[in-house]
BARO-169775 format. One record per residue (C-alpha): residue in one letter; residue number from 1; x, y, z. Coordinates in steps of 0.25 Angstrom, whole numbers, plus 2048, in hexadecimal, padded with zeros to 3 digits. Example, Ala and Ser with C-alpha at 12.3 -4.5 7.8 and 13.67 -1.06 7.14 Angstrom:
BEGIN
  r    k   xx   yy   zz
  a    1  831  7EE  81F
  s    2  837  7FC  81D
# end
This chain:
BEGIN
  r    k   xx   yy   zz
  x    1  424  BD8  335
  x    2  418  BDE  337
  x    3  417  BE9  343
  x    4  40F  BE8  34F
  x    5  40B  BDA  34C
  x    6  40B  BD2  35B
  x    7  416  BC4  359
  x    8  41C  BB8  362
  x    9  429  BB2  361
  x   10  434  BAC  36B
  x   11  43F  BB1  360
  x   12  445  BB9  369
  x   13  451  BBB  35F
  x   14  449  BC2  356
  x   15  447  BD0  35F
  x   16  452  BDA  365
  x   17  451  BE5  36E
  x   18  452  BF3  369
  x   19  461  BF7  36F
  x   20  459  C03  377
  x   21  451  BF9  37F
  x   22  455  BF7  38E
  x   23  45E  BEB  391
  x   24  453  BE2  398
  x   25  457  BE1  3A8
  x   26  454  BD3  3AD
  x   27  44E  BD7  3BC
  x   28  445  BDF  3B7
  x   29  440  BD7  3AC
  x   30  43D  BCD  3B8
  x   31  42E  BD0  3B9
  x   32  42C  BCF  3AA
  x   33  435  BC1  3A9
  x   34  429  BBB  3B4
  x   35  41C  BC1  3AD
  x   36  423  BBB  39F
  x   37  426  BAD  3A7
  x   38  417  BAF  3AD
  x   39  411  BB5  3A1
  x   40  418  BB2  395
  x   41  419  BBD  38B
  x   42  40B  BC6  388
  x   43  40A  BC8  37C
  x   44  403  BD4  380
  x   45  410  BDB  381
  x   46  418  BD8  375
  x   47  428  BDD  373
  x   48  426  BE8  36A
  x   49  430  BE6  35E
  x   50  436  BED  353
  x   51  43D  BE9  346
  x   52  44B  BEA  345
  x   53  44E  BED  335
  x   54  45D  BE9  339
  x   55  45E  BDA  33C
  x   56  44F  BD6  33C
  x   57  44D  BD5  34C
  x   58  441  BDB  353
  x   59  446  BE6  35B
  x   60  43F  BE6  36A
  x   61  43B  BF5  36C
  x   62  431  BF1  37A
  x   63  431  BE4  380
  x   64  440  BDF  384
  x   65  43D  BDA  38F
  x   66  433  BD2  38C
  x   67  43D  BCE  380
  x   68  446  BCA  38A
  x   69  43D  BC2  394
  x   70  435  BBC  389
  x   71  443  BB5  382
  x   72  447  BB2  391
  x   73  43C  BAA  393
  x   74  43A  BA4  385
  x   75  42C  BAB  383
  x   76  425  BAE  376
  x   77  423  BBE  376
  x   78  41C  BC7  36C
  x   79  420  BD1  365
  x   80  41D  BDD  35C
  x   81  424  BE4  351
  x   82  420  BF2  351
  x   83  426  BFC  347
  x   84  424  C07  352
  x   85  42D  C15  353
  x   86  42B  C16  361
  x   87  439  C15  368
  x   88  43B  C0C  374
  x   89  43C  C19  37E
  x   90  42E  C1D  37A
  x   91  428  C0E  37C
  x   92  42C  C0D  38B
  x   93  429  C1A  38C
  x   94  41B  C19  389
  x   95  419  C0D  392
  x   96  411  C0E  39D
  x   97  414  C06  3A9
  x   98  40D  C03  3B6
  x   99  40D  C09  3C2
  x  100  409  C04  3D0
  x  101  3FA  C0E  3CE
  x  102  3F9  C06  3C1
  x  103  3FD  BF8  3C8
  x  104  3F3  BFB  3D3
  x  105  3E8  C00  3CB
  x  106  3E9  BF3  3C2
  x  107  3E5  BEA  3CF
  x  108  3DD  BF2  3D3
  x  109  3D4  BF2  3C8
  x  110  3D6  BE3  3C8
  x  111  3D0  BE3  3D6
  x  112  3DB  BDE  3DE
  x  113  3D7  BE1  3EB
  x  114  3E6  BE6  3F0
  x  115  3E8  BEF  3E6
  x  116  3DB  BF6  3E7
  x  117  3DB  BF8  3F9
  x  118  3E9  BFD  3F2
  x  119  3E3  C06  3E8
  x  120  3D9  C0B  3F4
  x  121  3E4  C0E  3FC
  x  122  3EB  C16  3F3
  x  123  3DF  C1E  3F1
  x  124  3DF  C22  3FE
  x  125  3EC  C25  401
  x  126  3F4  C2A  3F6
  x  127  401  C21  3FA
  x  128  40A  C1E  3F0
  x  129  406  C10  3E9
  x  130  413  C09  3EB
  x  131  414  C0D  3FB
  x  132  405  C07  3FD
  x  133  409  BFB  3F5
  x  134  415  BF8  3FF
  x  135  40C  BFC  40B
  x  136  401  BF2  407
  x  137  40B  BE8  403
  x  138  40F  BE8  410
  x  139  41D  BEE  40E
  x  140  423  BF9  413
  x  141  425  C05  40A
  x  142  435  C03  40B
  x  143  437  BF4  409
  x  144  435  BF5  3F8
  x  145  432  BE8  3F5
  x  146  42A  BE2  3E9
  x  147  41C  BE5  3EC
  x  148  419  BEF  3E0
  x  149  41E  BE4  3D8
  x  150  413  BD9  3DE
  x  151  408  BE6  3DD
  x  152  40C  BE7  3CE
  x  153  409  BD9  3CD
  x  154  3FC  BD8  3D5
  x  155  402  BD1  3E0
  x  156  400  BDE  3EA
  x  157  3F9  BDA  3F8
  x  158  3F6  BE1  404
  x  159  3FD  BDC  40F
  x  160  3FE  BE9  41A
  x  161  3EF  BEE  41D
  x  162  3F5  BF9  426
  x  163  402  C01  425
  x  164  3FD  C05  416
  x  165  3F1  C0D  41E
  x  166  3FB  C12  429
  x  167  403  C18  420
  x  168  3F6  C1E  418
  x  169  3F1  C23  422
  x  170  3FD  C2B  426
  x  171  3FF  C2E  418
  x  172  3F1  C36  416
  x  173  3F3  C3B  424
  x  174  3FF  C42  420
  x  175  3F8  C46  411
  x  176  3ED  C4C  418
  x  177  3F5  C55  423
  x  178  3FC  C5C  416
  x  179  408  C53  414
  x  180  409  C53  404
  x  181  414  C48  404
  x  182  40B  C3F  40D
  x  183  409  C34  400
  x  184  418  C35  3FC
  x  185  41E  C29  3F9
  x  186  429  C2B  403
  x  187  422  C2E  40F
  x  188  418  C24  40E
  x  189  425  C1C  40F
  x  190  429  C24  41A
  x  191  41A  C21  422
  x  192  41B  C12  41E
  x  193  429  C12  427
  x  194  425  C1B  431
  x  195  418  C11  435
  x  196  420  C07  436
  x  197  429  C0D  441
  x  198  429  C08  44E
  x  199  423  C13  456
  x  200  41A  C18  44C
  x  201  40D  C1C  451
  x  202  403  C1E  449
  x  203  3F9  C28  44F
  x  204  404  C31  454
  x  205  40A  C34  444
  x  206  3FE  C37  441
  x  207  3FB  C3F  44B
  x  208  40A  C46  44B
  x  209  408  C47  43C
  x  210  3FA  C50  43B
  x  211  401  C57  447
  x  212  40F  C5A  43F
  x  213  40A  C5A  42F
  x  214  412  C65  42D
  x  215  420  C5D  430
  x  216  41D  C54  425
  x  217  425  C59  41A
  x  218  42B  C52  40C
  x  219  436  C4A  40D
  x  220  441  C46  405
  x  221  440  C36  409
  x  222  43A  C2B  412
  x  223  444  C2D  41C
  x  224  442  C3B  41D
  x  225  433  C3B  41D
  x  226  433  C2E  42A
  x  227  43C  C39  431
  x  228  430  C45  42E
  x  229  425  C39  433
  x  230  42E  C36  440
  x  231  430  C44  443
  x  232  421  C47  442
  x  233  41D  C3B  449
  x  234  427  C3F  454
  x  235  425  C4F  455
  x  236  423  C55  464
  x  237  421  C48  46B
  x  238  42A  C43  475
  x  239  437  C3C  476
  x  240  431  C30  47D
  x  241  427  C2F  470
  x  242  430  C32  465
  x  243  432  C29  45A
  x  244  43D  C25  451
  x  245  434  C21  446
  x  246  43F  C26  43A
  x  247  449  C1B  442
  x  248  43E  C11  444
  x  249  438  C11  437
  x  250  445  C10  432
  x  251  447  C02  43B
  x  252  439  BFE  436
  x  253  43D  BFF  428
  x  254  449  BF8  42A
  x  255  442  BED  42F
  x  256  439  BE9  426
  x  257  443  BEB  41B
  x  258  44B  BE0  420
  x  259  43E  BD8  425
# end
């Protein structure tokens, strides 16, 4: 059989896996199963084969997944037979996959009009890509939640015109007052949360923030950097205005978790 040569077949019996490939999970070879069913097989990406001298079968060295889904289905999928020494450690290895820049970068070159107000906010902020995704989404930062899978799709719309700014705007503030940690994942959470407090008042964190940079240390966690905002946002003020915004962001999260 000649090597590197593209084929088609629904002989399924005729290939194996090699014994060092993974054992193929079901849940996540969900996404693939609905292209194959939308799609069908792309030839484009044929199971990369090998002889196996012993009983004649085609080993499958990349590609068992598709393997799997295919013969599930009742596809036709192609195939090549390579005579390559490259182990199956080296192959995966070499892959390159995606990640949320590369997916963004894509749309936006494809003018999707999201993506690129996205791409501009990005720019100007410095904000992690997966927290502006949920903020834009109109989710808050501690719900999870499937967003990143309809971004990677092309499904990604914006649906909250203003917390996304909120949150910028504190986030640059703090960058620009000399907190190194202002674009850290964590406390990007931790303003998310605290915004959403009742009580919050905009123009006095701001205020208690220029005022009291040097109280903004790194944290170990979420929690731990909404207890530095509150205690900032409630230094030297008065026990008629104090603010429990740890307790009340807390609640606020709470909430929309179970709405």
């Amino acid at each position: 059989m000649s090597s590197g040569v593209l084929r088609i077949t629904k002989n399924y019996a005729k290939f194996e896996p090699l014994p060092q490939n993974r054992t193929v999970n079901k849940k996540r070879a969900e996404r693939l199963r609905a292209s194959m069913i939308k799609h069908g097989f792309i030839n484009a990406y044929p199971i990369h084969c090998v002889v196996n001298n012993g009983n004649g079968k085609l080993k499958i060295k990349d590609g068992h997944y598709r393997f799997e889904v295919a013969q599930e289905l009742g596809l036709p999928l192609s195939y090549v037979v390579c005579k390559d020494e490259a182990s199956l450690q080296e192959l995966v290895g070499s892959i390159i996959t995606w990640n949320l820049p590369d997916y963004k970068n894509s749309y936006i070159n494809a003018g999707i009009k999201p993506y690129v107000d996205l791409g501009q906010y990005l720019d100007e902020t410095g904000i992690p890509t997966s927290r502006a995704i949920a903020l834009f989404s109109g989710k808050k930062l501690w719900d999870g939640g499937g967003q990143l899978d309809s971004f990677k799709a092309g499904g990604f719309k914006i649906v909250d015109t203003k917390t996304p700014f909120i949150v910028a705007e504190l986030v640059l503030l703090c960058k620009n007052v000399g907190c190194k940690f202002a674009r850290n994942a964590m406390f990007v959470n931790a303003i998310s949360r605290v915004i959403a407090a009742e009580g919050f008042n905009m123009i006095r964190m701001k205020a208690k923030i220029k005022a009291h940079c040097h109280r903004m240390k790194k944290q170990p966690s979420i929690d731990d950097y909404i207890t530095m905002l509150d205690k900032i946002f409630n230094y030297h003020v008065s026990t008629e205005e104090l603010t429990p915004l740890s307790a009340n962001a807390l609640k606020a999260s709470r909430k929309n978790v179970k709405s």
